[in-house]
N, CA, C and O of each residue as an XYZ file, in Angstrom:
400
protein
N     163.701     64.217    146.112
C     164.850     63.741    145.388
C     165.665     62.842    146.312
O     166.248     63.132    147.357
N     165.518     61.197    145.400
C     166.965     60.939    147.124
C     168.252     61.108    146.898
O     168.768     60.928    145.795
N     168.797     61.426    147.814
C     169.865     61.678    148.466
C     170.996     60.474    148.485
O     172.097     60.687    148.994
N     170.713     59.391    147.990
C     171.813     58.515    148.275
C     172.291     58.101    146.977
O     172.882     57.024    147.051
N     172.248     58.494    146.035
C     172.623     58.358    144.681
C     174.286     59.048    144.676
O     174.571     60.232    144.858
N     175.003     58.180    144.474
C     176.528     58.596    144.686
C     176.646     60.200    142.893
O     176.108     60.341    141.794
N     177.433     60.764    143.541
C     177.880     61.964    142.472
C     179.160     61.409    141.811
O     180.073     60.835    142.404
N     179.075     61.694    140.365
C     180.186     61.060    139.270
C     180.448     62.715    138.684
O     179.530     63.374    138.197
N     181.573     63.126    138.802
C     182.441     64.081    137.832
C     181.545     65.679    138.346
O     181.683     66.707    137.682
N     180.644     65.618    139.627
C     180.456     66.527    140.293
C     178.779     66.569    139.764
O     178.134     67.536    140.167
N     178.093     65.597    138.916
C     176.708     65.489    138.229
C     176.182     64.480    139.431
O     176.914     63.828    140.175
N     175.273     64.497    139.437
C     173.976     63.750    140.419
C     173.725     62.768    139.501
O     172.913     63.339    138.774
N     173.924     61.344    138.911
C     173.516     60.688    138.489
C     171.749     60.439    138.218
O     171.220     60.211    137.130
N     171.030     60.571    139.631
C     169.658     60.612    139.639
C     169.020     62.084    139.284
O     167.802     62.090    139.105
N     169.597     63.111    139.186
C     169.327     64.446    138.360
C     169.766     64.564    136.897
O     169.341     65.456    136.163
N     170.560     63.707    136.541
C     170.675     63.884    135.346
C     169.743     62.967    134.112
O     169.440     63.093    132.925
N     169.513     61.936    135.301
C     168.737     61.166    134.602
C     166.987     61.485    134.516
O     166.440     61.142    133.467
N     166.090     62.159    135.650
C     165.176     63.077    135.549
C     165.841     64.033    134.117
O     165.145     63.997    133.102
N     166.603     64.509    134.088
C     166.412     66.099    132.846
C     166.001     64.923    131.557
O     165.109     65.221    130.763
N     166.557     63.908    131.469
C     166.585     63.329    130.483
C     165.311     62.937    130.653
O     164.588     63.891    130.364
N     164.594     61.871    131.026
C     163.665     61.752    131.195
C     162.500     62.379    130.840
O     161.606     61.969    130.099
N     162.624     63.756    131.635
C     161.438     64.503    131.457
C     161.633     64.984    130.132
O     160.558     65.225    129.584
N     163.089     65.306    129.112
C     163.217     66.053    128.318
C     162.091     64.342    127.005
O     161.071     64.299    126.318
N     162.874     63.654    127.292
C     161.902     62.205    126.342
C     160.130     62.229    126.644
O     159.358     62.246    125.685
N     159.696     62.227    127.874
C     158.904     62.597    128.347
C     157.717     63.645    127.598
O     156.582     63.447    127.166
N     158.767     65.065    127.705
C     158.209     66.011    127.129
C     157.349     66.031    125.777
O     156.174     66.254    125.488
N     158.687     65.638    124.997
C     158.815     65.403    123.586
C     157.780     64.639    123.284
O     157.362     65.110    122.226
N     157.001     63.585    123.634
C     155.943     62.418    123.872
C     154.748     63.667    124.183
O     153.684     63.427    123.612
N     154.759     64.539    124.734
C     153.756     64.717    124.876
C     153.206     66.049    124.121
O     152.037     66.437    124.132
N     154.365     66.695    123.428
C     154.616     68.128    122.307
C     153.818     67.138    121.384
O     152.632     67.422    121.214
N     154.238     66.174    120.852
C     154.330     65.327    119.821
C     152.813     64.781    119.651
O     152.496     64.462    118.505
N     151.840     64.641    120.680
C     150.064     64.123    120.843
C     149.685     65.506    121.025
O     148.461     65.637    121.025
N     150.270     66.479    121.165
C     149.538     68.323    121.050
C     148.358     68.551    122.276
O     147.352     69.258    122.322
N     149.033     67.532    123.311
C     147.896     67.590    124.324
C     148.551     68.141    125.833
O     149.712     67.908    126.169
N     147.750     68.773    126.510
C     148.424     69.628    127.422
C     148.418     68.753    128.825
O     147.537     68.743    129.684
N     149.291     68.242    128.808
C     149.608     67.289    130.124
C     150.624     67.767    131.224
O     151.651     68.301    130.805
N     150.464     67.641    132.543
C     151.498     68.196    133.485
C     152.090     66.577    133.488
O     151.548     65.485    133.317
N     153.274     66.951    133.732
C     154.485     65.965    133.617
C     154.936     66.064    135.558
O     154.883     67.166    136.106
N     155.257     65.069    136.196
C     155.864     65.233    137.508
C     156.680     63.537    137.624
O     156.313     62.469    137.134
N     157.709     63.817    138.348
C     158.572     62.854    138.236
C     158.975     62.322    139.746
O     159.232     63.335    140.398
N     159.064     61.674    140.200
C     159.021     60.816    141.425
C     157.828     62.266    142.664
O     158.385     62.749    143.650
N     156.543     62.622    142.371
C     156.018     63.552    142.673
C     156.294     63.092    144.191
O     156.749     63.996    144.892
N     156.045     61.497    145.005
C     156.074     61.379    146.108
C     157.206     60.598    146.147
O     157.398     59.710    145.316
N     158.176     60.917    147.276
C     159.473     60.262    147.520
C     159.418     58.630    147.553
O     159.030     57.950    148.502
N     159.813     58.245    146.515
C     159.641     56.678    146.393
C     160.803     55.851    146.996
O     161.691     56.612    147.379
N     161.071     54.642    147.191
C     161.847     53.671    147.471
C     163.375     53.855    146.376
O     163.202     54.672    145.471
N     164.003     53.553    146.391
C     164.871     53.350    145.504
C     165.173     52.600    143.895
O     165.823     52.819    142.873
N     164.028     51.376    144.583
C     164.281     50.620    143.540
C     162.715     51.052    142.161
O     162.216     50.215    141.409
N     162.491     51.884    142.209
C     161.487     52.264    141.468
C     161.187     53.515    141.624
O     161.502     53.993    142.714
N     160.458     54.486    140.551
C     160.243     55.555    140.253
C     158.956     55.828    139.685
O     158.401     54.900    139.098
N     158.220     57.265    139.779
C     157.192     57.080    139.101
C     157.035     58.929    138.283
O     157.277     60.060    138.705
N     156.462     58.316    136.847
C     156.178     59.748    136.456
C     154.659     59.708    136.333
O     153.941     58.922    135.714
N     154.355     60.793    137.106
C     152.954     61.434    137.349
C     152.681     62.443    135.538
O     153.399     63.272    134.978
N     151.341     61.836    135.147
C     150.658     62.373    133.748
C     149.205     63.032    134.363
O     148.242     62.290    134.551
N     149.132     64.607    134.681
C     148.185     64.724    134.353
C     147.522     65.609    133.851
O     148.029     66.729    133.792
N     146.265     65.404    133.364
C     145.621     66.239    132.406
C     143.903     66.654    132.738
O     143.003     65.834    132.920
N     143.792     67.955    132.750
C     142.491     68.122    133.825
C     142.904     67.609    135.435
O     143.830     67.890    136.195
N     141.986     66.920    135.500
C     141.507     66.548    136.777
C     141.998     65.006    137.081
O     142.080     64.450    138.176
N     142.299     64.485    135.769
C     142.616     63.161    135.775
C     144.021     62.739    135.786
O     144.553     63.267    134.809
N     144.769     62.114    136.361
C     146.203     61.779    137.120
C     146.572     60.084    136.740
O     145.912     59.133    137.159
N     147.342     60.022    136.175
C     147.999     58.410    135.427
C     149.552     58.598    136.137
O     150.418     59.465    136.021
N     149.463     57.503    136.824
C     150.740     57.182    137.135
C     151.593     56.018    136.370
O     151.171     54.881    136.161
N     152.652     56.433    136.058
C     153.692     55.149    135.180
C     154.888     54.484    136.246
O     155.755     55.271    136.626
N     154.932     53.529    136.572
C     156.053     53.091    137.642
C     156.892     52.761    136.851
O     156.466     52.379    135.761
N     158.501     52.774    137.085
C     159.118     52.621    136.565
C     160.389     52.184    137.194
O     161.003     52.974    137.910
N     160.908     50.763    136.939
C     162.237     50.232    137.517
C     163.494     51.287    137.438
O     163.908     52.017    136.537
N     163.831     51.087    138.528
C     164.921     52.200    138.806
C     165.771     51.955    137.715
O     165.784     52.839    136.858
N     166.893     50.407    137.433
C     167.706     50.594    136.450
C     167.325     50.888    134.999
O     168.154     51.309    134.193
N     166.083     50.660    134.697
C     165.092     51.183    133.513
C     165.347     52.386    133.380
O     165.931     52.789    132.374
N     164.897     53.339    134.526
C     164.817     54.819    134.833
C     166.580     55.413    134.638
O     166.940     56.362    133.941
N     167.341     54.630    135.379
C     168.636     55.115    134.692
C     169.381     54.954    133.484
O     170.419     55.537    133.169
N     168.620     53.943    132.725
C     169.299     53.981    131.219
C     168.365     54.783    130.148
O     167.183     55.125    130.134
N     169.551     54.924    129.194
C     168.652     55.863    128.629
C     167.905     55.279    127.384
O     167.054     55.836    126.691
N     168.359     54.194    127.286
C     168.090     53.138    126.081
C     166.865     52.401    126.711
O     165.808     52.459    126.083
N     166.889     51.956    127.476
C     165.966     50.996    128.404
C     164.647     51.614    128.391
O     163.549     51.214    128.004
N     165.194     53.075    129.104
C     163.974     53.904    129.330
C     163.072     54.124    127.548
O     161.843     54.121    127.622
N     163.370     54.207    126.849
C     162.857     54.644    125.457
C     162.815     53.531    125.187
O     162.750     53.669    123.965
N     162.805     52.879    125.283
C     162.414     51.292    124.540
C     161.084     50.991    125.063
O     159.970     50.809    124.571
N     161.903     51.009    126.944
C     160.614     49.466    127.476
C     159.292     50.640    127.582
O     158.166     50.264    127.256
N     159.559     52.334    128.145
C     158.898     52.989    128.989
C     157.728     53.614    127.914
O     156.510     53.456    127.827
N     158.772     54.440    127.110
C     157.574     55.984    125.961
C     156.831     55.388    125.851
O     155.976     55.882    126.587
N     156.334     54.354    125.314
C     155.224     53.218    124.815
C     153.976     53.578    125.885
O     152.771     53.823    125.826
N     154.959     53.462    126.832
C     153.413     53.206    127.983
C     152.983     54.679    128.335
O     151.957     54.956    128.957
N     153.904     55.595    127.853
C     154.071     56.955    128.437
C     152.632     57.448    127.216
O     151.532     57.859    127.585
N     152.926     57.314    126.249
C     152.178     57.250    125.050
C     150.701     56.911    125.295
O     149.816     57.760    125.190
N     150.480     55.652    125.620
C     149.182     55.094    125.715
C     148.651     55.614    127.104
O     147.425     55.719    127.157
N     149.431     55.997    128.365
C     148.437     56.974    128.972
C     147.952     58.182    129.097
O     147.192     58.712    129.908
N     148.735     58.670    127.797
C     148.716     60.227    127.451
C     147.624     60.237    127.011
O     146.706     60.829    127.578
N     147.456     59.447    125.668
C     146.332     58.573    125.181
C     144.676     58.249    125.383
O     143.666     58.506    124.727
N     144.973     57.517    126.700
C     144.004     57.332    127.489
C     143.375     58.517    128.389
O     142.182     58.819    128.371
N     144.386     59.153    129.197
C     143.954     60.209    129.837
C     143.218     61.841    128.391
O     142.471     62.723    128.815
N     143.434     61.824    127.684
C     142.682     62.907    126.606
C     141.966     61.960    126.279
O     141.772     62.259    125.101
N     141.321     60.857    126.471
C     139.932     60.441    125.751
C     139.031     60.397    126.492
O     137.861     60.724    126.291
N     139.815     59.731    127.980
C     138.590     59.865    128.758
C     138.421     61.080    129.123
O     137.380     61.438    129.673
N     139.462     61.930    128.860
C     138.400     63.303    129.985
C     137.739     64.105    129.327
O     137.165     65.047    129.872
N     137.677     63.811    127.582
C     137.243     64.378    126.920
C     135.497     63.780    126.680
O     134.512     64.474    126.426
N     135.589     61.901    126.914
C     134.215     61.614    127.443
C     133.576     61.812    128.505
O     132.440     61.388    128.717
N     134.459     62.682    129.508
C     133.930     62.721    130.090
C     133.515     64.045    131.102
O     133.099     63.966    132.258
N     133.797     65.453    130.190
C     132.827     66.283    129.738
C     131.518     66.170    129.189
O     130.534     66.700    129.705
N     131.480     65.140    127.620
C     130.177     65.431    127.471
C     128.873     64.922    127.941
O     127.830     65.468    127.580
């Protein structure tokens, strides 16, 4: 988690914006009925970008994501679910081809 994200009204700006996140996140992935682990900046990234880790089985999709993207909440659901979607997507087809 970094540490240099200034605190507003005693909230972590960059923690509040993860709950949200993962809670949109989630919902994306209740919603395809497919059992995906969700992880959110899993390796300490730079500032100016973020990444949520999708994975399912054995197989691991990473989504990068612009930091001020990542802090709005409009931005994020516009520009991001889309892509969040299509690798949810992708990751249950291929690993399902690639069992048989």
């Amino acid at each position: 988690m970094p540490a240099d994200y200034p605190k507003r009204n005693g909230h972590d700006p960059y923690l509040v914006a993860c709950d949200r996140v993962m809670t949109d996140v989630m919902g994306v992935v209740r919603a395809r009925g497919v059992l995906i682990g969700v992880d959110i900046d899993p390796v300490r990234a730079p500032l100016d970008f973020h990444q949520i880790q999708l994975t399912y089985g054995r197989r691991t999709r990473l989504v990068p994501v612009d930091h001020d993207i990542f802090m709005n909440a409009e931005f994020f659901r516009t520009l991001v679910l889309h892509q969040i979607e299509s690798a949810i997507d992708e990751l249950a087809s291929s690993e399902g081809a690639s069992e048989s």
